[in-house]
N, CA, C and O atoms as CSV, one atom per row, in Angstrom:
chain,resi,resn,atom,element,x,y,z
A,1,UNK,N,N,45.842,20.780,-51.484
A,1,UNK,CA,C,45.285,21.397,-50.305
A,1,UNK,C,C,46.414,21.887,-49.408
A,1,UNK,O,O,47.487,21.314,-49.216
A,2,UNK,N,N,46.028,22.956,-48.930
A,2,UNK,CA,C,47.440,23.493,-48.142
A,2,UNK,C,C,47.174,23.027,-46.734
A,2,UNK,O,O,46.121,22.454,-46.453
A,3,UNK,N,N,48.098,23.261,-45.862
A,3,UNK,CA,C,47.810,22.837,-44.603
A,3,UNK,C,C,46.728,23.615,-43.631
A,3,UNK,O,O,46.063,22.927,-42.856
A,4,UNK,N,N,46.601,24.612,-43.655
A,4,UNK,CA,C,45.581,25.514,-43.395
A,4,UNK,C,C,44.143,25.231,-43.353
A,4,UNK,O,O,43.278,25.449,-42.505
A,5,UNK,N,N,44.131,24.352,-45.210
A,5,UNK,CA,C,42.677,23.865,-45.253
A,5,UNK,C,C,42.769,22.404,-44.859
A,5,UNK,O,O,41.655,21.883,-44.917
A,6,UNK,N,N,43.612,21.668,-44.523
A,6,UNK,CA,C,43.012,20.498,-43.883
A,6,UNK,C,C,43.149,20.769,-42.690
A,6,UNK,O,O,42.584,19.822,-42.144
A,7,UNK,N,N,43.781,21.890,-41.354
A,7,UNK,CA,C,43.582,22.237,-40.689
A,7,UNK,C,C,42.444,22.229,-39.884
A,7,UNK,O,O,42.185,21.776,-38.769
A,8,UNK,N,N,41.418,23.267,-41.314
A,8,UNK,CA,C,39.549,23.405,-40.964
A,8,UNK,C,C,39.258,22.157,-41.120
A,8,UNK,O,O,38.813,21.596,-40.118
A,9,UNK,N,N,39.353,21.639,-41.920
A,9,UNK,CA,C,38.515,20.177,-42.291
A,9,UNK,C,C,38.745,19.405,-40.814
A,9,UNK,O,O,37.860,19.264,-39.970
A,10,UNK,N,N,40.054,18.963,-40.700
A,10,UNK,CA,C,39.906,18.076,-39.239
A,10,UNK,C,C,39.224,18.714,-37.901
A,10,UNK,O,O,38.684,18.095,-36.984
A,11,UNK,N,N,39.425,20.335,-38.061
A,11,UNK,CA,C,38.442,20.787,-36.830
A,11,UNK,C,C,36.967,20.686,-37.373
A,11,UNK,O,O,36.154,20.723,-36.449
A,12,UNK,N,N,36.468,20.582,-38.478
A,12,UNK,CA,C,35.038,20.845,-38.903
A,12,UNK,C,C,34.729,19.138,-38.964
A,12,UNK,O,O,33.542,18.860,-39.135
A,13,UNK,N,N,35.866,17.755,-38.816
A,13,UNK,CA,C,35.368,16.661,-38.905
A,13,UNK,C,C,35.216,16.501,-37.175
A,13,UNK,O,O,34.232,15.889,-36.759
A,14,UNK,N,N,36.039,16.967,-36.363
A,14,UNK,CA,C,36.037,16.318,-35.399
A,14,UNK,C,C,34.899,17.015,-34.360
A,14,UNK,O,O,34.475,16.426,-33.365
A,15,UNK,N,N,34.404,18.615,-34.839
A,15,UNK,CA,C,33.441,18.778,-34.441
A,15,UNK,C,C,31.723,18.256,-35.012
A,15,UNK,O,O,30.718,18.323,-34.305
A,16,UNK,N,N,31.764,17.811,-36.280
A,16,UNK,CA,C,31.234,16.871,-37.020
A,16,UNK,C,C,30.765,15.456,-36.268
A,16,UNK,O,O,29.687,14.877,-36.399
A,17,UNK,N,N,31.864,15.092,-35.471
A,17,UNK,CA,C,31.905,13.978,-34.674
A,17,UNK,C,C,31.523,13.989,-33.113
A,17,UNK,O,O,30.796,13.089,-32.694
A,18,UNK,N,N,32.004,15.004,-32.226
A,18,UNK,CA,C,31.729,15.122,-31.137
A,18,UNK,C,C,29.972,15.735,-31.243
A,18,UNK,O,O,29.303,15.183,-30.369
A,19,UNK,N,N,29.470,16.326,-31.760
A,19,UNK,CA,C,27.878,16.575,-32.125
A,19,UNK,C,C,27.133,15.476,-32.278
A,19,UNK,O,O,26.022,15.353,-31.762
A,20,UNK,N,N,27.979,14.153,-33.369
A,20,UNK,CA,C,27.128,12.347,-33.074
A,20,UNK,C,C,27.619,12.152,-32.113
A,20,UNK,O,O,26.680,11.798,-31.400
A,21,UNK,N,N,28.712,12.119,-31.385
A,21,UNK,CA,C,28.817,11.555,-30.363
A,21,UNK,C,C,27.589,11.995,-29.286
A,21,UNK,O,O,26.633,11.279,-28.989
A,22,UNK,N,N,27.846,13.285,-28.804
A,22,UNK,CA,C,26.953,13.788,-27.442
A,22,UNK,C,C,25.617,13.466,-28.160
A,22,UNK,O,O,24.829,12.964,-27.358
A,23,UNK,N,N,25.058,13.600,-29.518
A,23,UNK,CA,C,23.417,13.232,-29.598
A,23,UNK,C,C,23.629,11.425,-29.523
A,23,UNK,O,O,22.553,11.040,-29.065
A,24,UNK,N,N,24.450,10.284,-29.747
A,24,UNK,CA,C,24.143,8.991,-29.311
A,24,UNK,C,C,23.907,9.054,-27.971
A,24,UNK,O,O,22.995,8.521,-27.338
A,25,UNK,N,N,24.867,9.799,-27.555
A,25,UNK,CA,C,24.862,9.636,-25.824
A,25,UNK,C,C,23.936,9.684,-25.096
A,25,UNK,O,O,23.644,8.789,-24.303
A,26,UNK,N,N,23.177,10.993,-25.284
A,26,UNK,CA,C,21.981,11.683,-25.533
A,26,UNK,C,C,21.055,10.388,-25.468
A,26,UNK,O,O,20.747,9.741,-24.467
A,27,UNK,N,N,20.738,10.207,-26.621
A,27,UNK,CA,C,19.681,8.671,-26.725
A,27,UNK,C,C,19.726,7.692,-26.103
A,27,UNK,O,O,18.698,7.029,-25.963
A,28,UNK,N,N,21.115,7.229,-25.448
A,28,UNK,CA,C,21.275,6.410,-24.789
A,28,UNK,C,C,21.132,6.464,-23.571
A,28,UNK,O,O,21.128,5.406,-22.942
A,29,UNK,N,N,20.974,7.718,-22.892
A,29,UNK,CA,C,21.130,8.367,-21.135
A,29,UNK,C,C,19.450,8.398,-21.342
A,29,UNK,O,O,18.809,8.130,-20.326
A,30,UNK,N,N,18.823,8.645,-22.341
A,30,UNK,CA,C,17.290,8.759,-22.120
A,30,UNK,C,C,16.799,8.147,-22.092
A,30,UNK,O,O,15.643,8.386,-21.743
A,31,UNK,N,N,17.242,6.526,-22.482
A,31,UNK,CA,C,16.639,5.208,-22.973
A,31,UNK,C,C,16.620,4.722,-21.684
A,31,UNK,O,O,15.632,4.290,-21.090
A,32,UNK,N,N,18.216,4.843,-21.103
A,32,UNK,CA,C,17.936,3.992,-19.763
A,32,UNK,C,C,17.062,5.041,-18.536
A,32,UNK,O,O,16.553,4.847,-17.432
A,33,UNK,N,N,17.208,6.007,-19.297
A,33,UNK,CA,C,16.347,6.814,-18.163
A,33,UNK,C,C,14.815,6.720,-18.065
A,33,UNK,O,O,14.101,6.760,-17.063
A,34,UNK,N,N,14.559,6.612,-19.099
A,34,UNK,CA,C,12.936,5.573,-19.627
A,34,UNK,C,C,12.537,4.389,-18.532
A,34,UNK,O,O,11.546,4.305,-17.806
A,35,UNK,N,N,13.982,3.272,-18.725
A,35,UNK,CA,C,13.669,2.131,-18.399
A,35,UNK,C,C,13.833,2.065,-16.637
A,35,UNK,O,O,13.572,1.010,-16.059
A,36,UNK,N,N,14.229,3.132,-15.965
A,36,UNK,CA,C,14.510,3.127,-14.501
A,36,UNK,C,C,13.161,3.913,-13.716
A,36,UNK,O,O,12.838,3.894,-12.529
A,37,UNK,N,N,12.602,4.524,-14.761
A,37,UNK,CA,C,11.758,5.408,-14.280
A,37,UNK,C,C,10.803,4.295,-14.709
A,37,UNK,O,O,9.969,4.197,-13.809
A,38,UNK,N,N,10.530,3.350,-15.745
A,38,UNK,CA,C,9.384,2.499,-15.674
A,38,UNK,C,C,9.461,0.973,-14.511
A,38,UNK,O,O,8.669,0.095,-14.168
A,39,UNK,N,N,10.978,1.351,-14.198
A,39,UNK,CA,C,10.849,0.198,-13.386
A,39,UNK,C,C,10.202,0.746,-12.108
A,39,UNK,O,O,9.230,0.211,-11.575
A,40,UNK,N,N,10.975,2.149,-11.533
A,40,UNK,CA,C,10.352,2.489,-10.708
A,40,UNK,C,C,8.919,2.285,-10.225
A,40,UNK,O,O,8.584,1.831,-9.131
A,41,UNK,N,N,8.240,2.637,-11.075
A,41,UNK,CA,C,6.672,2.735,-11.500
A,41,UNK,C,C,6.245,1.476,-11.319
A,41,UNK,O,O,5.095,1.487,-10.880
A,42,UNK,N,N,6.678,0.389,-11.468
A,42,UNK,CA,C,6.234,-1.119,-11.472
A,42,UNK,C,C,6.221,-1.409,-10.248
A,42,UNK,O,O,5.325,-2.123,-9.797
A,43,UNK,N,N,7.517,-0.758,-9.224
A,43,UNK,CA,C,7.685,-1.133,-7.855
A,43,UNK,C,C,6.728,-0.445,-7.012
A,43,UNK,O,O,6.335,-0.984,-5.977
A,44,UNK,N,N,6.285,0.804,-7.399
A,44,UNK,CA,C,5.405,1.676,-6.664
A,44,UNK,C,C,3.859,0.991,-6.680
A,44,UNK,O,O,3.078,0.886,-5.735
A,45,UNK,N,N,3.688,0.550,-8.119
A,45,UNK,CA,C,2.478,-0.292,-8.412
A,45,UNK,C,C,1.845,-1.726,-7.240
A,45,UNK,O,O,0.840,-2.044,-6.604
A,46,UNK,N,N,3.070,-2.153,-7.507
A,46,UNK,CA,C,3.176,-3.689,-6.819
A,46,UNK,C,C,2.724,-3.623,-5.152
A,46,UNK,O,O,2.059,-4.448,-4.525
A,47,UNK,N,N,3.412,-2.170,-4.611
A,47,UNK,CA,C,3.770,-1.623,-3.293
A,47,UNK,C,C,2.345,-1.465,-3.285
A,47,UNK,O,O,1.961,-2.513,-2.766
A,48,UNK,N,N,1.516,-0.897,-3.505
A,48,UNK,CA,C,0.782,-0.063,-3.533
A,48,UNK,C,C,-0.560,-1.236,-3.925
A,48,UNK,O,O,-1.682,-1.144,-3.427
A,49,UNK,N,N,-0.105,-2.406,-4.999
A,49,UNK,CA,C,-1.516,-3.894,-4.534
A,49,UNK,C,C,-1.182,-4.413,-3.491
A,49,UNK,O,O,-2.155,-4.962,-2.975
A,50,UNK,N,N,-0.215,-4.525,-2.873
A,50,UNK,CA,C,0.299,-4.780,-1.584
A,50,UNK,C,C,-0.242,-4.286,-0.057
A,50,UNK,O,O,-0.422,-4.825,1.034
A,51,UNK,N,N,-0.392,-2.926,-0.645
A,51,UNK,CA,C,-0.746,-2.076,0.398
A,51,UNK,C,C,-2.556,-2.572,0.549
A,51,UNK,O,O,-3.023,-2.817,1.661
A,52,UNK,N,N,-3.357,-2.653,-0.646
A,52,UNK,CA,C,-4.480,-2.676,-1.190
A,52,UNK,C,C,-4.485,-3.974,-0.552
A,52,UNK,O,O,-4.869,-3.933,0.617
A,53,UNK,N,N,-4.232,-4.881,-0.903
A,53,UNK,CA,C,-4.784,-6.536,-0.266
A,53,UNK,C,C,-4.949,-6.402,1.223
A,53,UNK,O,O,-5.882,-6.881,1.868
A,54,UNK,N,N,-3.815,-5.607,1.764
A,54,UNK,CA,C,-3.736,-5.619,3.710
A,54,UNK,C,C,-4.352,-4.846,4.143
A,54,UNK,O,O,-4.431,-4.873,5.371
A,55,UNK,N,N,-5.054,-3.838,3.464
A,55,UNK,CA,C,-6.463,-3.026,3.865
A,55,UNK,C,C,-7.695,-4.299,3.729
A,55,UNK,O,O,-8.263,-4.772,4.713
A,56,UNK,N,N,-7.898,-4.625,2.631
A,56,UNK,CA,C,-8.601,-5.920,2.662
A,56,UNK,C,C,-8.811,-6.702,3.099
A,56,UNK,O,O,-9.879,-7.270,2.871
A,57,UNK,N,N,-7.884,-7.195,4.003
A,57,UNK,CA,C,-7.545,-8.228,4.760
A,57,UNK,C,C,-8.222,-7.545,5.919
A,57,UNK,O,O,-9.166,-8.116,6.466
A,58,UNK,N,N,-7.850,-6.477,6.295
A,58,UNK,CA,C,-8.053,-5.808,8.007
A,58,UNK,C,C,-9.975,-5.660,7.870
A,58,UNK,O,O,-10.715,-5.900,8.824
A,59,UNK,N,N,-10.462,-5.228,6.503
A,59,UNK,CA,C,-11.695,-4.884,6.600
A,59,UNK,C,C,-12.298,-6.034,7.023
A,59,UNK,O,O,-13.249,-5.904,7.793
A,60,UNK,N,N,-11.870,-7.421,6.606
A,60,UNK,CA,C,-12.405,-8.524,6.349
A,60,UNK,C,C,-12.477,-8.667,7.876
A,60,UNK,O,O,-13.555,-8.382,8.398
A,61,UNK,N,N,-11.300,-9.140,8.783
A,61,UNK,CA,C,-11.199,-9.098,10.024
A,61,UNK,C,C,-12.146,-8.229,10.937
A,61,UNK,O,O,-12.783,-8.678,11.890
A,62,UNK,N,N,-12.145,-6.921,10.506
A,62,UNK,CA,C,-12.950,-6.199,11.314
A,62,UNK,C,C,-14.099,-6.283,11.413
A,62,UNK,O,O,-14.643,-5.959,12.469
A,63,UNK,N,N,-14.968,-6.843,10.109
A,63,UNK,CA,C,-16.241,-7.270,10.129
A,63,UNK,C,C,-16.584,-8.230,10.889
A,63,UNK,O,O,-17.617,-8.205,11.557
A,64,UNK,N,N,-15.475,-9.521,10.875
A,64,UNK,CA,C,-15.666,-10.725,11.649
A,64,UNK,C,C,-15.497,-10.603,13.609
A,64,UNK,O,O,-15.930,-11.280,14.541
A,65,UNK,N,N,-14.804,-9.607,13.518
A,65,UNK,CA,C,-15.033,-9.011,15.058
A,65,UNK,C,C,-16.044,-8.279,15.121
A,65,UNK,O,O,-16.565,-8.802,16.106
A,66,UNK,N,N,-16.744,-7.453,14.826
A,66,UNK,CA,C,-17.818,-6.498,14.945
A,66,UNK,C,C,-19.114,-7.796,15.149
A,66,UNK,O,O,-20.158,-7.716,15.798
A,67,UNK,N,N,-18.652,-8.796,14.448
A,67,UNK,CA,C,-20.051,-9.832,14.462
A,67,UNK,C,C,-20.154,-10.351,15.847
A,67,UNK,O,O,-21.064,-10.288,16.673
A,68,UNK,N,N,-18.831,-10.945,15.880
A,68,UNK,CA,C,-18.411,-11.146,17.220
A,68,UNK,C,C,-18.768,-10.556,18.516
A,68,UNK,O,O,-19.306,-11.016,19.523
A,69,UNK,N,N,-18.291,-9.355,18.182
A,69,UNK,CA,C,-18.825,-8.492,19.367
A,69,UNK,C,C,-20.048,-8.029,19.533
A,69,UNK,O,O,-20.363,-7.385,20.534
A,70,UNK,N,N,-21.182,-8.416,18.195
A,70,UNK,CA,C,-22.588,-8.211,18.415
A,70,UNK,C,C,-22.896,-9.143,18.747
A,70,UNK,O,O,-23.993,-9.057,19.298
A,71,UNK,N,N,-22.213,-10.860,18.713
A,71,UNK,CA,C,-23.283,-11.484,19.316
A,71,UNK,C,C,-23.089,-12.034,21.046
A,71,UNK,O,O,-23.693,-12.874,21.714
A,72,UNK,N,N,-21.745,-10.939,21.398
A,72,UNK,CA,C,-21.112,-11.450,22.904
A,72,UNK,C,C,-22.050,-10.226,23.545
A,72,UNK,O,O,-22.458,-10.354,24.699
A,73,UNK,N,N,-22.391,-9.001,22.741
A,73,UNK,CA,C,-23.316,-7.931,23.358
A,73,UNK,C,C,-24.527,-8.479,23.626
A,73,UNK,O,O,-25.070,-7.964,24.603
A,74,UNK,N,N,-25.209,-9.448,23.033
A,74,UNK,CA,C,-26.498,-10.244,23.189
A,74,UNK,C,C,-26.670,-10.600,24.329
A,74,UNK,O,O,-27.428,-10.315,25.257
A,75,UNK,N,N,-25.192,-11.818,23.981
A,75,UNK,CA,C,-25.522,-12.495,24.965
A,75,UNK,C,C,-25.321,-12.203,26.392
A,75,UNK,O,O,-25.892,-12.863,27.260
A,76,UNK,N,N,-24.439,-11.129,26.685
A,76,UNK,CA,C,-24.523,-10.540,27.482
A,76,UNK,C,C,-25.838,-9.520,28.180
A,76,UNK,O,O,-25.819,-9.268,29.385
A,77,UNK,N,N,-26.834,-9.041,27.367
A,77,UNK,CA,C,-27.960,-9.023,27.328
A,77,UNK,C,C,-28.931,-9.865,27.863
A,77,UNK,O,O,-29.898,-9.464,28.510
A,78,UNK,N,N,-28.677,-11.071,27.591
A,78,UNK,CA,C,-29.631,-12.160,27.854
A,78,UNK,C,C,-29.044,-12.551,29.494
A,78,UNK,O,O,-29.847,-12.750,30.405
A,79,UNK,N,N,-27.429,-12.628,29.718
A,79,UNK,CA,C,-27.187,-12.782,30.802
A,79,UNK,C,C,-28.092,-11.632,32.009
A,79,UNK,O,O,-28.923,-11.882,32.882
A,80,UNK,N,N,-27.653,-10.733,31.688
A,80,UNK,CA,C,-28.009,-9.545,32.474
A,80,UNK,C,C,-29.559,-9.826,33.109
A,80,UNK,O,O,-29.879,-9.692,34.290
A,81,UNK,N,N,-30.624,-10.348,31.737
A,81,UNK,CA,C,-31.701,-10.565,32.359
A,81,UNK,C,C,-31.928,-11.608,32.952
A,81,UNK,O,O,-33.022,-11.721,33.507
A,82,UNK,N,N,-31.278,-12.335,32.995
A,82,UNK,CA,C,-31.579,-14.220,33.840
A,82,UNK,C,C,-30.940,-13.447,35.207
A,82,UNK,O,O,-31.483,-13.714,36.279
A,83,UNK,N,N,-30.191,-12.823,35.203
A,83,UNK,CA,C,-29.526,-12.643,36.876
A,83,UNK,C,C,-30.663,-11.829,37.518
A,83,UNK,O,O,-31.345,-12.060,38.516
A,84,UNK,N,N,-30.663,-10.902,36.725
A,84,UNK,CA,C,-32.335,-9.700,37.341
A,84,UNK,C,C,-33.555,-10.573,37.856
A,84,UNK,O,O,-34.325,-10.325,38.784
A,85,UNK,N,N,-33.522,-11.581,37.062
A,85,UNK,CA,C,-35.036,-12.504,37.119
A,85,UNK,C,C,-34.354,-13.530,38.799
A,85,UNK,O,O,-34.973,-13.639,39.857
A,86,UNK,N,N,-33.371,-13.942,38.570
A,86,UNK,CA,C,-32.700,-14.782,39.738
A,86,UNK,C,C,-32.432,-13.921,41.110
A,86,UNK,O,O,-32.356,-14.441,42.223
A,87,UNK,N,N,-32.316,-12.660,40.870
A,87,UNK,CA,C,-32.160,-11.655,41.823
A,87,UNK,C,C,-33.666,-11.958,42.379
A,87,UNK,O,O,-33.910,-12.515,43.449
A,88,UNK,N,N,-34.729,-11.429,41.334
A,88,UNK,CA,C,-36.294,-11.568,42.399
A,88,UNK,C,C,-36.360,-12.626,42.621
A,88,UNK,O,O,-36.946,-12.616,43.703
A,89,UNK,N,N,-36.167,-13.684,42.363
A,89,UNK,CA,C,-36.405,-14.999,42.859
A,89,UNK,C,C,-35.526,-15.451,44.563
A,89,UNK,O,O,-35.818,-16.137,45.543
A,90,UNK,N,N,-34.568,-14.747,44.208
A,90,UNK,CA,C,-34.032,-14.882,45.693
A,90,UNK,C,C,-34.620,-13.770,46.529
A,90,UNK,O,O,-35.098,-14.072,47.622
A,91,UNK,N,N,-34.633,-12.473,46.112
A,91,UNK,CA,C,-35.377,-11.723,46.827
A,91,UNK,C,C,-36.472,-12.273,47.263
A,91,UNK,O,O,-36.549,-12.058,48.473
A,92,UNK,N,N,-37.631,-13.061,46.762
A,92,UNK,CA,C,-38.907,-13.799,47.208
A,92,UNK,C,C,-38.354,-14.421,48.246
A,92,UNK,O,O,-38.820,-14.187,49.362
A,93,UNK,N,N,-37.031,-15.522,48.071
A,93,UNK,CA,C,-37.071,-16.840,48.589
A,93,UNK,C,C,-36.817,-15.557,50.479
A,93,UNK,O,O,-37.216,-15.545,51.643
A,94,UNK,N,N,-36.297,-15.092,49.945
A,94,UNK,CA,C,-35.465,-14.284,51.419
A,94,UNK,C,C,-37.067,-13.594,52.298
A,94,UNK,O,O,-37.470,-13.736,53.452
A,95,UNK,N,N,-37.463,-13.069,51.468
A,95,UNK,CA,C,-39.038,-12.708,52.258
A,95,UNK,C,C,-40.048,-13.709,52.699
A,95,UNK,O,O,-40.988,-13.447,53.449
A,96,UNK,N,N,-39.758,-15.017,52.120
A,96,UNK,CA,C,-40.641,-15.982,52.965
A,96,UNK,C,C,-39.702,-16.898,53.605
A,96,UNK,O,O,-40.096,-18.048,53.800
A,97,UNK,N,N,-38.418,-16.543,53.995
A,97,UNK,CA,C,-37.985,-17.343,54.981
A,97,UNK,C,C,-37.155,-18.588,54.729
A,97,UNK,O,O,-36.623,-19.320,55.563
A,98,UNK,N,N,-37.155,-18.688,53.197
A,98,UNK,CA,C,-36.767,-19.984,52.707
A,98,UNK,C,C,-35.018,-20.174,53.403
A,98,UNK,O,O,-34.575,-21.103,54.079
A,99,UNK,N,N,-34.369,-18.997,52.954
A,99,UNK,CA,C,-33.117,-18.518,53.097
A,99,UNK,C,C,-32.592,-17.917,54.413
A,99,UNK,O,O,-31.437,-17.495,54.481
């Protein structure tokens, strides 16, 4: 072989080689790029039952105030009429002199 032709050969091995090289690389930049983008996804997930439970939580709360506040509206109701009824009763007492 003259020098010429092992010349080609080492440029046709070493481009032979840099072609496996960049396609391992290749596989390997995509693999972890797989695994960052699925981690991602796990964190967004988690974030996001996270987010889901503390809506849950607030609905739960809000119901238990709304009850609340229907039965302080009652009773406030019921107040309103004992004072109205105590109002004519003093109004009477004041027209016959009691007062």
């Amino acid at each position: 072989m003259t020098e010429w032709q092992i010349g080609i050969l080492c440029t046709l091995a070493g481009l032979v080689m840099s072609f496996v090289f960049s396609f391992l690389t290749h596989k390997r930049n995509e693999k972890h790029d797989i695994e960052n983008m699925s981690e991602g996804r796990g964190v967004l997930q988690s974030d996001v039952g996270y987010i889901k439970a503390g809506i849950d939580d607030l609905k739960r709360e809000n119901k238990a105030v709304n009850i609340k506040i229907d039965n302080i509206s009652e009773r406030v109701t019921r107040i309103e009429e004992s004072c109205k009824q105590a109002h004519k009763r003093i109004d009477e007492l004041k027209e016959t002199d009691y007062i």
